[in-house]
Each structure stands twice: as C-alpha cells, then as structure tokens.
N, C-alpha and C positions, 0 to 999 in steps of 0.2 A: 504493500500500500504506500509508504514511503517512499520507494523507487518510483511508482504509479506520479505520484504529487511532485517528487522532484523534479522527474521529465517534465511535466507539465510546465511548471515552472521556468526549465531551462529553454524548452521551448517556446514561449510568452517575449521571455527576455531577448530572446535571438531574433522575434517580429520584430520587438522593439529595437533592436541596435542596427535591424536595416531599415527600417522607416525612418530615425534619425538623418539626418546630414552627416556628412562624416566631418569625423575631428580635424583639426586644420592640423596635427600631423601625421596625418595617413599618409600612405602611400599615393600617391597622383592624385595628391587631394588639388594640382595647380593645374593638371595635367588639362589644357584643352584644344578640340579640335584643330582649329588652326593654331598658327603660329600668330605669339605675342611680339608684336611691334611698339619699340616706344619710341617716345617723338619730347625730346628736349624745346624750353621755352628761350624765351629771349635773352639772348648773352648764353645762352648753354652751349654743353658740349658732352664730349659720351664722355671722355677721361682726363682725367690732368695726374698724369702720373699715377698714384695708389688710388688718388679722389674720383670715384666713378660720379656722373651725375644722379643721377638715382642711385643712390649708396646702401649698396646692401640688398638693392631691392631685386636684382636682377638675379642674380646668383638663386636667391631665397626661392623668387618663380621657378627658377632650374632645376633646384633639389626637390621640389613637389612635382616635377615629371614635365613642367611645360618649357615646348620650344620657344627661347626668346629671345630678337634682333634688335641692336641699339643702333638708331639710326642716326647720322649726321647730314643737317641744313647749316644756311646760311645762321650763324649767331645772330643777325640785324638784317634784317626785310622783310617786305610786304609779304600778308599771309599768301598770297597768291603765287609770289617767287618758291618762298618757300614749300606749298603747297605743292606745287609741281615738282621740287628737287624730290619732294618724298614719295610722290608717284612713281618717279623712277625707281627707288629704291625697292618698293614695294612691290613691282614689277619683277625684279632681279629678286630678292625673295622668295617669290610666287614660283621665277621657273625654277632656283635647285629647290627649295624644297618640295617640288610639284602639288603643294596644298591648292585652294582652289580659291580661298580666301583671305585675310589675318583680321585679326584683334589688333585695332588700333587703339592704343593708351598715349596719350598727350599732356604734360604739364605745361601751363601757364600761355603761351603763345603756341606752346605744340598741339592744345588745343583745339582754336579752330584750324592751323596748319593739318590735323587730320581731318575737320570737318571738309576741310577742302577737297582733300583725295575722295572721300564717302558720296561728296557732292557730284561733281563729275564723273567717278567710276563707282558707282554704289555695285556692282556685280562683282569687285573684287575686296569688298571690304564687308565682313560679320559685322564688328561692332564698333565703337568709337566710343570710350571714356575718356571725360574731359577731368583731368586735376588742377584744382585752380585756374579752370582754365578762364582766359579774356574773352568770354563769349556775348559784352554787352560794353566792353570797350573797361578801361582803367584811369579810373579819377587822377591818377598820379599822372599817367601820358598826360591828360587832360592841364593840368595846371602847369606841364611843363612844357608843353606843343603853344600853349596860350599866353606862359608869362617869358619865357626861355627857349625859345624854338632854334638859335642858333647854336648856343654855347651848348644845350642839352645834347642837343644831334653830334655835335664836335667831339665833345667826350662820352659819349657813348657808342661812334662807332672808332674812336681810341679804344674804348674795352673791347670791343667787339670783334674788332683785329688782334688784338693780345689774344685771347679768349680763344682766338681762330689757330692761330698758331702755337702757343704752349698746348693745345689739347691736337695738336696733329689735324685740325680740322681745314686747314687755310686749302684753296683749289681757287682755279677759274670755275668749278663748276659751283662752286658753293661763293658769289659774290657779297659783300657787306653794303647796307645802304641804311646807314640810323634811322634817317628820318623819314624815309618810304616803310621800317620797322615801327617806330613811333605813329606814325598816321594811322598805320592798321590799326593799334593797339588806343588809337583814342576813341570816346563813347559816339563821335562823327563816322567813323574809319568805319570800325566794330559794324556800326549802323546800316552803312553801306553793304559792307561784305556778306550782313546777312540778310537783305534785300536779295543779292546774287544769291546765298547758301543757304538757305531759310530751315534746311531740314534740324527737327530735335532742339530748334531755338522757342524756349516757352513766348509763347504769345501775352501772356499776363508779365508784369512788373518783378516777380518776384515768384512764379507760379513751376509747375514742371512741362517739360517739351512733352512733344509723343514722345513714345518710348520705342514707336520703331516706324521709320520711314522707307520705303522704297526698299525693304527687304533688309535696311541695317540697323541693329538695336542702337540705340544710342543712352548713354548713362553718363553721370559728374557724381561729385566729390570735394571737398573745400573745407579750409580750415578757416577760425571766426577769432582767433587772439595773434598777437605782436607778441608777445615776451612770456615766454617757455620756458625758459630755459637760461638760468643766471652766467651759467657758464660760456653761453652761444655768444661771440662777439658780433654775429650780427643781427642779433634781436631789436637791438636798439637802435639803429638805422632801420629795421623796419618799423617801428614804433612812429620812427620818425614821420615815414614817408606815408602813414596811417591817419595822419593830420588833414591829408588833403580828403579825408572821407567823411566828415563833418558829424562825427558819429554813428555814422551807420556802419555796420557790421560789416569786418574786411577780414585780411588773415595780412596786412599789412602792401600789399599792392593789388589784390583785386576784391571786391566788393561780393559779401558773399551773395546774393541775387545776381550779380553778374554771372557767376560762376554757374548758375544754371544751364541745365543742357539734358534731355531725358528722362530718365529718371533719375531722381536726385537722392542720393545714397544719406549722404547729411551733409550739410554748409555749415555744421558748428563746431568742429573737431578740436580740441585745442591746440590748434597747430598754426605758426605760421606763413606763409609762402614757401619758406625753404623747406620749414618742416615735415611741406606736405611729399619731399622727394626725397625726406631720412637726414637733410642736410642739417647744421654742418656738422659733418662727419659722427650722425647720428646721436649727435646735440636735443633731443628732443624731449617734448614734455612727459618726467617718469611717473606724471597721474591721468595718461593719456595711454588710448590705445595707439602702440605702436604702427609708426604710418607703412612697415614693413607684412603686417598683418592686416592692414588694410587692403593691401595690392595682393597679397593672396587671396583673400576673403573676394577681391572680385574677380581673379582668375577660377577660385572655384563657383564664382556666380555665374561664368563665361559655360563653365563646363556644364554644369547642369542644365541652359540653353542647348544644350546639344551645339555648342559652336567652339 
C-alpha cells in the first residue's frame, strides 16, 4: 500500500516538474531556434580588449546551448546606415549557419538599427528585442542637437573614431558620421524613422507595440534609475545627463516610455543605460536582478516561441 501511494506521488511530482518552465540552469535552457544576433548602441563596439560590450552576457547565452553572433556597425550614424551595414551581416550569418532566420537583440541605438533590418526584410528576421532601446528619440540628443549641435557632433564623432579603432572596428565599410548619428537619435529623427519603420512602435505615449508584425515578434526591456552602483564611475555622468528628463522616468539617456517597443518585458529594472548590457564590467545593482539573467530569461522566452 505504501509502494501503491508512493508511486502515486512520485508520479504527481514528475506532471508537475514538466509543466513547470525549466530552471534557468538547465541544460539548453538559452538554446533557441535561430541564431542570436546582437547589435551594439551608439559609441559601441563588440570588444576592447578583455571589455566585451555586452559583458558576460554573450558567453552566459552560449553555455545554455544558444548560437550567438556579435555584430559590428558604424559606432556614429544614421539608423539607416547603420541598419543596412547589419543587413549585410545578417545575410552572411544566415548563409554559414544555413538557419532560415535570427533573433535580433539590440541595445540603445542597436535598437531601432535592428528594427531596420525586421522592416525591410521581415522574412529573414524571428524577433527583434529592443534594450534601452531609442525607439521615441532621447531627450539628451535633444538638448544637445538644440543647445550644442556643433561642438556635441565634434566630440562625439572624436569618440566614435577612438571607439572604432581601439575595438578593431574602424573599415571603409563601417563609416563615422556624429551628427547624421545624433539626428536619428533625437525625439524629431526617432519620429521620422518610425513614420518609414512603424512596425512594434506603441501607438499610445507610453503604451505597448503589437507584439508581432508581418511575421516578427517584437519585445523591449529598460532600466528606470542613474546610480546603482557606488563603485561604477560612470553612474554619475549618467545621473548627470538624466537632468535633461525633467523627471520623468529614464535609466539615465533614454526615457523609459521611449524605450517601448512590443511587448514590454519591464521599463523599471534598477539598472542604468550601461547597466542594462552588464556594464561596467559588471558594476551593477546587487538588489537587482542580474541584467545577465535577464538576457537569458528572454532567450529562453525566444525558445518557447518555437523561434
């Protein structure tokens, strides 16, 4: 009778542990159909040295089973240029690994730079998560395109070329243009581009996009605080540059409502801008979920899509 009630039991439990989700360290708990693509923001690059741009986060997708490509754009230009450079990319991609699709994941300006590729070739792209992404333009372009448009563009495409060349990324194919970069990235630019790209951009102020257009899911993500982290020397520059958002809810250069885009995972993470790519050098807040387990958590949300 014992043995009778114990089976029963053990059986009950073993429903339950496959009706669950699995643990986020299971085995190919990251593991999904296509290949993961990531798409660096404005001033980015895939590496400087040990410093990956997504730090940590790359590898972490690897070791849970998924295929995953770091791709290098222009650090500074219009999401258009850059949109195109990663077409290509994505193209090359597609033929070695003969997938049929990828998962595109974009921070900050990478962004709408994937909304781009999704716009134009929606047949080669599953999904498009936006992190932090400038999907309603950025108050900071804004007050700097309006008060500083010369001197802004002048040292910022000085970093942009630094940027290009310490991370191995400088090419004629991958050219620097500040201020055709800054004009996407203002709340005017932004406005334009998704007149052209409209797909998974919410229609309300503040609201969520569809969650799947023309056959690609589209999802976001975003952090809502400046200063995390006492140790991060750059929280305080983002604190700074958080001024120009009059109080309304940022992660210290984009606006968490901007940052809308699909479905909207959460905009209030305590994380901010860099935080939300592990940076600096995983600097981040220790009464926060890990922005490392966030990027799993949506490769295995990818997976369960069947994509």
């Amino acid at each position: 009778m014992k043995n009778r009630i114990w089976k029963y039991l053990s059986s009950i439990a073993l429903l339950a542990m496959t009706a669950l989700p699995a643990p986020s360290w299971a085995a190919g708990y990251t593991q999904t159909k296509y290949p993961i693509v990531m798409v660096h923001g404005f001033l980015g690059f895939d590496s400087v040295g040990p410093l990956e741009y997504f730090y940590g986060i790359t590898s972490a997708l690897r070791s849970g089973g998924a295929n995953v490509y770091v791709t290098t754009v222009s650090a500074a230009n219009s999401t258009e240029v850059r949109g195109e450079q990663l077409l290509t990319q994505v193209k090359q991609i597609l033929a070695v690994t003969g997938a049929a699709k990828v998962n595109l994941i974009g921070h900050s300006h990478g962004g709408p730079t994937a909304r781009y590729v999704a716009s134009v070739r929606p047949d080669l792209v599953a999904s498009v998560t936006s992190v932090g992404g400038v999907n309603k333009g950025s108050k900071v372009a804004d007050v700097l395109m309006d008060n500083a448009p010369g001197a802004s563009t002048v040292v910022l495409g000085a970093v942009a070329n630094l940027m290009s060349l310490v991370s191995n990324n400088a090419g004629p194919d991958r050219p620097q243009d500040s201020k055709a970069a800054m004009l996407s990235l203002t709340t005017a630019g932004s406005l334009a581009f998704n007149s052209r790209h409209p797909e998974g951009v919410p229609l309300s102020a503040c609201g969520e996009g569809a969650y799947q257009e023309r056959g690609v899911y589209y999802f976001s993500w975003s952090g809502g605080k400046q200063i995390t982290n006492v140790l991060d020397p750059l929280d305080a520059p983002l604190a700074l540059t958080a001024q120009a958002f009059n109080g309304e809810k940022n992660d210290g250069l984009v606006g968490s409502c901007s940052s809308h885009l699909g479905r909207v995972i959460r905009d209030d993470y305590a994380m901010n801008h860099l935080d939300e790519i592990n940076q600096t050098a995983g600097l981040v807040s220790l009464f926060e979920t890990s922005p490392v387990t966030v990027f799993r958590q949506q490769a295995n949300r990818l997976q369960g899509l069947g994509l």
